[in-house]
C-alpha positions as CSV (number, residue, x, y, z in Angstrom):
1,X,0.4,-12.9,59.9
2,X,-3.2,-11.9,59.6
3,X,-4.1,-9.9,55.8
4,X,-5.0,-6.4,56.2
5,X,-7.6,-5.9,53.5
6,X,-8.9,-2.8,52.2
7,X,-12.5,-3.6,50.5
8,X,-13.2,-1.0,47.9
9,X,-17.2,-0.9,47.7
10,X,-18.2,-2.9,50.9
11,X,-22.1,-2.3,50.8
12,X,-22.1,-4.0,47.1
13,X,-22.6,-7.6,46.7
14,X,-19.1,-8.2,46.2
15,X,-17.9,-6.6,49.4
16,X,-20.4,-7.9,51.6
17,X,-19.7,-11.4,50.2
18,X,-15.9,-10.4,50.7
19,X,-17.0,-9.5,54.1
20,X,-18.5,-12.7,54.7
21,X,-15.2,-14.7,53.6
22,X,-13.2,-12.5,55.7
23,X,-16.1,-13.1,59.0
24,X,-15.2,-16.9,58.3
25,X,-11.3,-16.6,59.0
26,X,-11.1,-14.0,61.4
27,X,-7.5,-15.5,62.3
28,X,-6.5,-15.3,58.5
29,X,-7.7,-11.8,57.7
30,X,-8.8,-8.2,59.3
31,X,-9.9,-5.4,57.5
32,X,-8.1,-2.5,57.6
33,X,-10.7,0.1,55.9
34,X,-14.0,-0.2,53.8
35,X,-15.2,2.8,51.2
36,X,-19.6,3.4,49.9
37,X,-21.0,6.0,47.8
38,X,-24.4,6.0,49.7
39,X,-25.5,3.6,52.2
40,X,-24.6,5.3,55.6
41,X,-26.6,2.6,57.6
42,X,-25.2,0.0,55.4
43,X,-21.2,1.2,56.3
44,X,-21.9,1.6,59.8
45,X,-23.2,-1.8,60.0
46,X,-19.5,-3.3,58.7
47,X,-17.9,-0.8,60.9
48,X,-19.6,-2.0,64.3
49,X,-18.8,-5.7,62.8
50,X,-15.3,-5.3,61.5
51,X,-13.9,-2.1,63.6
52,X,-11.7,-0.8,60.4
53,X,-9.3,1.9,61.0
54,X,-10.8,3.7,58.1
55,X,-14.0,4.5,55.7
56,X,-14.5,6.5,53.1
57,X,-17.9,7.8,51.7
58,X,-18.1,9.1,47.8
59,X,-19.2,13.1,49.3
60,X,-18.7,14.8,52.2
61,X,-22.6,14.7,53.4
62,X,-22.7,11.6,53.8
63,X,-19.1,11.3,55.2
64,X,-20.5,13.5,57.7
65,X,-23.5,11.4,58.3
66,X,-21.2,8.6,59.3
67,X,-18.7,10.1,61.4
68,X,-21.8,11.4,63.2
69,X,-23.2,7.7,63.5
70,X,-20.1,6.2,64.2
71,X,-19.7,9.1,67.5
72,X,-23.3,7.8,68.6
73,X,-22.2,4.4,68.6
74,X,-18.8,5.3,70.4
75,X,-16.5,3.6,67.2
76,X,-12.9,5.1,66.5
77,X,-13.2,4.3,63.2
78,X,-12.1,7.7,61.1
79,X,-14.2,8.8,58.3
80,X,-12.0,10.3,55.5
81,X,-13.4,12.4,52.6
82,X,-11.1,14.0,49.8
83,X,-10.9,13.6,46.4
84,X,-8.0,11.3,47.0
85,X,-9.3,9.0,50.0
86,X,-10.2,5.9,47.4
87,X,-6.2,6.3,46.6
88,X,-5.2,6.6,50.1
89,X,-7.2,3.2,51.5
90,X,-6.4,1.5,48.5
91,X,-2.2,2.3,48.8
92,X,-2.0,2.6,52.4
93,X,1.6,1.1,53.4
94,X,-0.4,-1.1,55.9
95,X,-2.5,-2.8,53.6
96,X,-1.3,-5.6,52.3
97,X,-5.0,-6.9,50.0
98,X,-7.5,-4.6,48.0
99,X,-10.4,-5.9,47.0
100,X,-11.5,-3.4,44.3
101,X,-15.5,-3.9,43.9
102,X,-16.0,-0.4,43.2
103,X,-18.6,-0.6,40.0
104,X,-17.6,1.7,36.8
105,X,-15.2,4.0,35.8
106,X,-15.2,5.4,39.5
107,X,-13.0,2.4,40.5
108,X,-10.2,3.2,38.0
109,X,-8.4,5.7,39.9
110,X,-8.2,3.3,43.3
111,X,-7.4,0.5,41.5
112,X,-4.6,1.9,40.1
113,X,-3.3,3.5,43.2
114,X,-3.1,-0.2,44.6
115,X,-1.5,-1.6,41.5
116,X,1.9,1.4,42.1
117,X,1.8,0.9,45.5
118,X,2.5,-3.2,44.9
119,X,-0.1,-4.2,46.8
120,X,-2.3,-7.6,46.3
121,X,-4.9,-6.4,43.8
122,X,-8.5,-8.5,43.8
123,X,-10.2,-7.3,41.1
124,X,-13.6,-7.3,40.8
125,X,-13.9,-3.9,38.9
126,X,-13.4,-4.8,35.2
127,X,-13.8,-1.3,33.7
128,X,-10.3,-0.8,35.0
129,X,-9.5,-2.7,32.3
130,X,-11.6,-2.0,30.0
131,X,-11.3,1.7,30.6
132,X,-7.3,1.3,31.6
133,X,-6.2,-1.8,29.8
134,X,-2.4,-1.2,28.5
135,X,-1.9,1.6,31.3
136,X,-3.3,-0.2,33.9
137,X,-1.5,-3.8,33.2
138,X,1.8,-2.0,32.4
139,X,1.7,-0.1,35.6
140,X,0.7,-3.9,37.5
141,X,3.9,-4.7,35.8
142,X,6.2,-1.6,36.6
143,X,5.2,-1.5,40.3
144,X,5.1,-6.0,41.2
145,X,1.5,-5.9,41.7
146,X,-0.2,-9.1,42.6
147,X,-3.2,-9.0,40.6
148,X,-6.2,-11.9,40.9
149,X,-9.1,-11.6,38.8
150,X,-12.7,-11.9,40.9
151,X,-15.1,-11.7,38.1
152,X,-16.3,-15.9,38.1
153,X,-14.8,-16.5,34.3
154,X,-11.6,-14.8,34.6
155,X,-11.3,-16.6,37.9
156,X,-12.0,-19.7,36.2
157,X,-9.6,-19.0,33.1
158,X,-6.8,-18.3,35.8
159,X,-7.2,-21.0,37.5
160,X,-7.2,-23.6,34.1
161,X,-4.4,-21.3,32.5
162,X,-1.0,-23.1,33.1
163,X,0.6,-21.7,36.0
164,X,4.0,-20.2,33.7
165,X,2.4,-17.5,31.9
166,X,5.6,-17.7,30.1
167,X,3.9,-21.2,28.0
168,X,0.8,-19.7,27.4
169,X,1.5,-18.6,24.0
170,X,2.6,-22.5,23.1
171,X,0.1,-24.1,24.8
172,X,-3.5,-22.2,24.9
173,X,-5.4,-22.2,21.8
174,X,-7.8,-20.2,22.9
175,X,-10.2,-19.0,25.9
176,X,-13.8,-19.6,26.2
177,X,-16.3,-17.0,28.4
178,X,-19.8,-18.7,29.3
179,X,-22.7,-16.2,30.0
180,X,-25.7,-17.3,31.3
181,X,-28.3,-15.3,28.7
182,X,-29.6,-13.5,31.3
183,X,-33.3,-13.0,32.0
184,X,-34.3,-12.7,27.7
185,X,-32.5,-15.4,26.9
186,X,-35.3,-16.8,25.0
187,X,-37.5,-13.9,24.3
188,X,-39.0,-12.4,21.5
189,X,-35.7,-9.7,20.5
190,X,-39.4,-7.6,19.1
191,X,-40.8,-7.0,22.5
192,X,-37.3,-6.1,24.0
193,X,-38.6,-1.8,24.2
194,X,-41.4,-3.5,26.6
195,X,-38.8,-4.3,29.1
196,X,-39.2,-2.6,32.8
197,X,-35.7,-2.1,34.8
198,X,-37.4,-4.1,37.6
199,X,-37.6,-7.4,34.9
200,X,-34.0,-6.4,33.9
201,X,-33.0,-6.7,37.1
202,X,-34.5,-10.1,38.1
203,X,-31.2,-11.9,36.7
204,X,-31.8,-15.8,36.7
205,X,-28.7,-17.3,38.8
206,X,-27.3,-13.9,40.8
207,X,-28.6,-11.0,42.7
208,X,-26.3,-8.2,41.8
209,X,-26.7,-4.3,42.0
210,X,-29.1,-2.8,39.3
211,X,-26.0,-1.7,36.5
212,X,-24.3,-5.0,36.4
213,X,-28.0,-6.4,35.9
214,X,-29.0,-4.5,33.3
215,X,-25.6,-4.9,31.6
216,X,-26.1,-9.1,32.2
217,X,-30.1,-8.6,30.6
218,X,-28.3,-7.2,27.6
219,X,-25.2,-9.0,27.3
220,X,-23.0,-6.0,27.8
221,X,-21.8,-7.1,31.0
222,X,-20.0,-9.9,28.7
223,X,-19.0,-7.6,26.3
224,X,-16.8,-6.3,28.9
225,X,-15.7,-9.0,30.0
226,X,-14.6,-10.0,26.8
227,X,-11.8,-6.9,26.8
228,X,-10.6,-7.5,30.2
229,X,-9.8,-11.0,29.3
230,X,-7.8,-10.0,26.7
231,X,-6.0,-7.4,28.8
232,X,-5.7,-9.8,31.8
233,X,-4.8,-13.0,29.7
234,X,-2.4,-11.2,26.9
235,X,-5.2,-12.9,23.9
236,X,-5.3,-11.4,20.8
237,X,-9.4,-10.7,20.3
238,X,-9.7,-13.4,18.3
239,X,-8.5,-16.1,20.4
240,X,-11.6,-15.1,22.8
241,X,-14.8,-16.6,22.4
242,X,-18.1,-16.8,24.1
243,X,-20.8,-19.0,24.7
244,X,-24.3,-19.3,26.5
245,X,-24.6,-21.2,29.4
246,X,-28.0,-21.0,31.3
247,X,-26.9,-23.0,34.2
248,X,-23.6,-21.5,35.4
249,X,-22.2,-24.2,36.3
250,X,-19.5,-24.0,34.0
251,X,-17.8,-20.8,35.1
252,X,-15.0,-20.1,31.8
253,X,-13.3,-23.3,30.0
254,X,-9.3,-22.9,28.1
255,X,-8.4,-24.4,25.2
256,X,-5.4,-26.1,24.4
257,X,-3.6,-26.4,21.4
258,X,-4.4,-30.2,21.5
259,X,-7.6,-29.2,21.5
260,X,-8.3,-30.6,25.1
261,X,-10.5,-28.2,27.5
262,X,-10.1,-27.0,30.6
263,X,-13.2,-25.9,32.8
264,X,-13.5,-24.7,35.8
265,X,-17.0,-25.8,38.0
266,X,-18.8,-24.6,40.8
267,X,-21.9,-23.5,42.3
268,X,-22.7,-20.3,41.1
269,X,-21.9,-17.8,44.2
270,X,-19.3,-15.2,44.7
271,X,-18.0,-16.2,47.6
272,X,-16.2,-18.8,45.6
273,X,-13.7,-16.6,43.3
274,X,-13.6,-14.5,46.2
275,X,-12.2,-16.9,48.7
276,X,-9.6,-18.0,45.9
277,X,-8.3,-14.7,45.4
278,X,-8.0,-14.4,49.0
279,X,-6.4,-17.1,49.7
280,X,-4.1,-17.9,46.1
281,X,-2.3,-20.0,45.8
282,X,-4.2,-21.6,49.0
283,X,-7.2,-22.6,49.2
284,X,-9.9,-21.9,52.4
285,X,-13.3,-22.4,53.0
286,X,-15.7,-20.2,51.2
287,X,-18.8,-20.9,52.9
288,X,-20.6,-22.2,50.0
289,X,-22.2,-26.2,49.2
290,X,-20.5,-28.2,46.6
291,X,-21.9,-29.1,43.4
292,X,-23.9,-31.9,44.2
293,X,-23.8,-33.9,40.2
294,X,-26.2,-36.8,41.1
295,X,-28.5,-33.6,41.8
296,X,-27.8,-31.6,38.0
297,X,-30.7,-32.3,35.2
298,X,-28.1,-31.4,32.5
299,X,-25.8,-28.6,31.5
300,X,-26.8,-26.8,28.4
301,X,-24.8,-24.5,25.6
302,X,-25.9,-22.5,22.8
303,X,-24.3,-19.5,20.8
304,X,-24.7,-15.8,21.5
305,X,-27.8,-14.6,19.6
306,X,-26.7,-11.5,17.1
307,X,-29.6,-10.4,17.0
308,X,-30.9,-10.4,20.5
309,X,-27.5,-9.5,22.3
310,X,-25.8,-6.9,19.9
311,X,-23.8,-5.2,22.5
312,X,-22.1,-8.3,23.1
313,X,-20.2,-8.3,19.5
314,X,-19.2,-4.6,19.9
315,X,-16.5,-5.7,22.7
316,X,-14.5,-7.0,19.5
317,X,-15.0,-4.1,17.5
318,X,-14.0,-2.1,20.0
319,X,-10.9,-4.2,20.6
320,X,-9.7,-3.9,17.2
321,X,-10.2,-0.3,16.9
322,X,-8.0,3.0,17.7
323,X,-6.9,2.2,21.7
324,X,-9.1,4.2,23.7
325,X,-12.1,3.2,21.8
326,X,-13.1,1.2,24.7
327,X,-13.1,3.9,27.1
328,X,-15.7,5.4,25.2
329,X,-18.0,2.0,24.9
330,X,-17.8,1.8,28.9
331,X,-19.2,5.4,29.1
332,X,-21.4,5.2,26.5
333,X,-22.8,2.3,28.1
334,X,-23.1,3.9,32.1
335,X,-24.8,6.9,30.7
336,X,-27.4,4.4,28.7
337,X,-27.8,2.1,31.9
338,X,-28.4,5.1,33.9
339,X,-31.0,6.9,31.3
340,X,-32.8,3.4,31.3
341,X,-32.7,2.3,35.1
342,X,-34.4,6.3,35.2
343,X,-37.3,5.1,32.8
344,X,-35.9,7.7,30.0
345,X,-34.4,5.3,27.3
346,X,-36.0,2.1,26.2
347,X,-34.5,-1.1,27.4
348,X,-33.5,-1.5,23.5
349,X,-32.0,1.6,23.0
350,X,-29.0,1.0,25.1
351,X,-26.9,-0.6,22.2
352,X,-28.4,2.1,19.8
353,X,-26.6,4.6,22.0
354,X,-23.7,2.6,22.6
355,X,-22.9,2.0,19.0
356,X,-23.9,5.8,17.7
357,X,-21.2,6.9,20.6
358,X,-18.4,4.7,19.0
359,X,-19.5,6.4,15.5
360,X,-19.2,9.4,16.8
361,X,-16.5,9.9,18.9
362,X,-13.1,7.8,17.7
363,X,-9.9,8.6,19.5
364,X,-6.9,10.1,17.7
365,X,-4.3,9.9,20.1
366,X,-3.5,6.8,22.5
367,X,-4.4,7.7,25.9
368,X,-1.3,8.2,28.2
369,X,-2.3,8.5,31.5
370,X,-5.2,8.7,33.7
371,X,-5.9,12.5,33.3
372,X,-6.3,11.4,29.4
373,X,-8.4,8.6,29.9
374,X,-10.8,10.4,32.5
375,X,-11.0,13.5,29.7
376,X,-12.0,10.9,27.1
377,X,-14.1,9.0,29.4
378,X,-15.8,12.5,30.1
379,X,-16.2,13.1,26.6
380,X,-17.7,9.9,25.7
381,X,-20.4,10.7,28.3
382,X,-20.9,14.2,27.0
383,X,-21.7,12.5,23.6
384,X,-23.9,9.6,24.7
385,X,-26.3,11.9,26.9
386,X,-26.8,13.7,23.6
387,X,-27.5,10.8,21.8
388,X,-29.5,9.4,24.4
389,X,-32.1,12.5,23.8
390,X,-33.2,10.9,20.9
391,X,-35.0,8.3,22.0
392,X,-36.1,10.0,25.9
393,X,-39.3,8.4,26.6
């Protein structure tokens, strides 16, 4: 029996690369609908290629745009648009994957449609976690959701964790995040207000989509990475750590209690957690060359500079603080990505506004359900765009 996949942000570079798996083991896996904010031309493409039964566009113009293109072309494919469309792709009772790639807070809802509906969750959106954490993971739990992490690291934890969870408090010491630096790795933290979104967007080992750059230049990216680990793993804060590895070979390592480390290795491309979510606890082809070690110079680590990468060390202060207090560090965080990718906040402003947001805005009551989160999510960005006018260029 083939998959029937529903991919959650196909015109990003997750989907496409999800796309790509799938075009490799077309007797493995069709796709039953594919969802974009934007990119008409882009979603028609996939639709001539993978005839889905169903896409989705973020507003109705450009929903309309489509179904217009997709008459041209003479493709059946049906266009829906509704406030709930994301929800209905994502829990179809036909679909058996998701492959939720849907970038920010925006993917929450989806996400969390496929998690009640059972379905086989590939997660590549991690501010579901970090905006969801306990009601998202207790809601994987309530409803038997299958839930794989996509993001390289937790792919490589969960695939070096022991396969009974039930151990994992006897026998992991700790788990270990590797970050690449990013593209100012090694320059002057001084001149960081110089930086242009085009230079924060030249990452050194991926080519992602402009947020998740800018989030990688400044370390945020890891940040956040940092609380869906300890949402998807069950770690106390502590137990996560996180080092600098320019290469990327070296994808996430686990510690035992023994003190013996587990690492996970590969060349540093997508395609490759991708294919292993797909296909877990099989493996397939993911298109992509081997490492080749007579061919590697050496593999280097250092420690996450303080100084240079502050946002990374407010993932543990959030973590530690009232729950809901990292809902409010992921909007914080959009709305200064967003007011710098626009050329109004300085490239080193973003953690100024992250951490003033936090100050400002502390939650009082745990957050109980999506409505809840969403309001304080909303908040959050009320607050940051305030605080962001302090510094418009």
């Amino acid at each position: 029996m083939k998959q029937r996949l529903t991919v959650l942000g196909s015109t990003g570079s997750i989907g496409t690369s999800t796309l790509d798996v799938v075009r490799r083991h077309p007797d493995q896996f069709e796709i039953f609908a594919l969802s974009a904010a934007t990119q008409v031309d882009a979603l028609l493409a996939q639709c001539q290629a993978f005839t889905p039964r169903y896409a989705v566009m973020a507003s109705a113009a450009h929903a309309a745009q489509l179904a217009d293109k997709l008459k041209q072309n003479n493709l059946k494919t049906e266009v829906l648009q509704a406030p709930d469309a994301l929800e209905t792709i994502a829990s179809h009772a036909e679909v058996d994957t998701v492959m939720g790639a849907i970038v920010g807070a925006a993917g929450l809802a989806p996400c969390l449609a496929a998690a009640r509906a059972g379905k086989r969750l590939l997660l590549a959106n991690k501010e579901a976690l970090v905006v969801g954490g306990a009601l998202f993971m207790q809601t994987v739990k309530d409803h038997g959701c299958t839930l794989l992490p996509i993001d390289s690291e937790h792919s490589a934890i969960f695939q070096c964790l022991p396969e009974d969870r039930s151990t994992w408090a006897q026998r992991v010491h700790s788990i270990i995040l590797t970050a690449s630096g990013g593209p100012f790795r090694q320059r002057d933290p001084a001149t960081l207000g110089q930086v242009t979104p085009a230079q924060a967007c030249k990452h050194p080992n991926f080519s992602m989509g402009r947020k998740i750059s800018v989030d990688s230049a400044t370390m945020m990216n890891k940040a956040l990475e940092v609380i869906e680990a300890r949402w998807l793993f069950g770690m106390a804060p502590e137990q996560i750590r996180v080092v600098i590895h320019p290469e990327q070979i070296v994808h996430s390592m686990v510690q035992l209690q023994d003190s013996s480390i587990l690492a996970q290795l590969g060349t540093p491309d997508m395609r490759v957690p991708i294919a292993c979510g797909m296909a877990w606890p099989e493996r397939i082809s993911s298109g992509v060359a081997p490492l080749d070690f007579t061919q590697m110079a050496a593999l280097t680590f250092e420690a996450a500079d303080a100084v240079r990468f502050p946002g990374l060390h407010l993932s543990w202060q959030a973590l530690k603080a009232p729950e809901g207090t990292t809902t409010v560090l992921n909007a914080a965080n959009e709305v200064a990505v967003a007011a710098f990718l626009a050329e109004r906040l300085p490239f080193d402003r973003i953690q100024a506004v992250n951490q003033a947001t936090l100050a400002q805005l502390v939650p009082h009551e745990r957050p109980a359900s999506v409505a809840a989160l969403l309001d304080l999510d909303a908040q959050a960005r009320a607050v940051a765009a305030q605080i962001a006018q302090r510094w418009v260029v």
